[in-house]
C-alpha positions as CSV (number, residue, x, y, z in Angstrom):
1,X,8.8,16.5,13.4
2,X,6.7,13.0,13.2
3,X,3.8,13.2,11.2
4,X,1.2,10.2,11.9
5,X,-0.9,8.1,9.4
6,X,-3.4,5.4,9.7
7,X,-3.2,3.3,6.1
8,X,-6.1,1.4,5.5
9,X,-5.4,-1.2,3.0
10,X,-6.9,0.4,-0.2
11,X,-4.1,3.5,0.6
12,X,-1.4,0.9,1.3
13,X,-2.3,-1.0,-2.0
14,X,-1.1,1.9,-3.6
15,X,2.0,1.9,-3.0
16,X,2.4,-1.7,-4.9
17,X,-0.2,-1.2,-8.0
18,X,-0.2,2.3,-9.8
19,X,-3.1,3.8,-9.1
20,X,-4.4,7.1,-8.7
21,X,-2.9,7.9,-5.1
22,X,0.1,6.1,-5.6
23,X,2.9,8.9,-6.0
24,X,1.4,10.1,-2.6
25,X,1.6,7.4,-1.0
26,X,5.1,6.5,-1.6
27,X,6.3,9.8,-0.8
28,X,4.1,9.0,2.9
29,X,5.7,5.7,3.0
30,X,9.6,6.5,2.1
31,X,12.1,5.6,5.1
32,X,13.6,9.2,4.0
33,X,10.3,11.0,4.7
34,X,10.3,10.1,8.3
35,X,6.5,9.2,8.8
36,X,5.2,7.3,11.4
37,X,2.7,4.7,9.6
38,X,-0.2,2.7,11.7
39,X,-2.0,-0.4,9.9
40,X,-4.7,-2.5,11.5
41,X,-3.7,-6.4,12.2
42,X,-5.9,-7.2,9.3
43,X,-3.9,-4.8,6.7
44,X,-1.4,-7.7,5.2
45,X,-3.7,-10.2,4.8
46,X,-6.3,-7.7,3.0
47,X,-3.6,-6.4,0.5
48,X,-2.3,-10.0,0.2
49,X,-6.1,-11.0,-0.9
50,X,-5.9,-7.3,-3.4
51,X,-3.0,-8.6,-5.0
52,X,-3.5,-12.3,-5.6
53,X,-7.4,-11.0,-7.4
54,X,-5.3,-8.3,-9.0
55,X,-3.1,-11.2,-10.2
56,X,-6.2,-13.6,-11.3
57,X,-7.7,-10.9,-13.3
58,X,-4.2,-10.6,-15.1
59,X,-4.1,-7.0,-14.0
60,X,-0.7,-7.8,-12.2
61,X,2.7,-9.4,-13.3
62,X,3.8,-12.3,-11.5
63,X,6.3,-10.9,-9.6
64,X,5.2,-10.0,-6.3
């Protein structure tokens, strides 16, 4: 069985900063688990944005 879920970007953040969530989401979001995953258009550019503050405010190594 498929199991269907919207990510909004604060969820889909998670699964690139370690945050409260973020073992959840990854299990959601491994190829093994077999999840179908919906975004919005807007999703990449909104984590984009997440990470480059994240990365201003030094709260995020340079390697994304």
């Amino acid at each position: 069985m498929v199991n269907v879920y919207f990510l909004d970007s604060s969820a889909l953040l998670k699964r690139y900063v370690s945050e409260i969530g973020t073992d959840w989401i990854q299990s959601l979001t491994a190829e093994s688990a077999n999840n179908l995953l919906i975004v919005a258009r807007i999703t990449s550019v909104e984590v984009e944005s997440a990470l480059a503050r994240r990365q201003r405010e030094l709260k995020l190594a340079n390697s994304f």
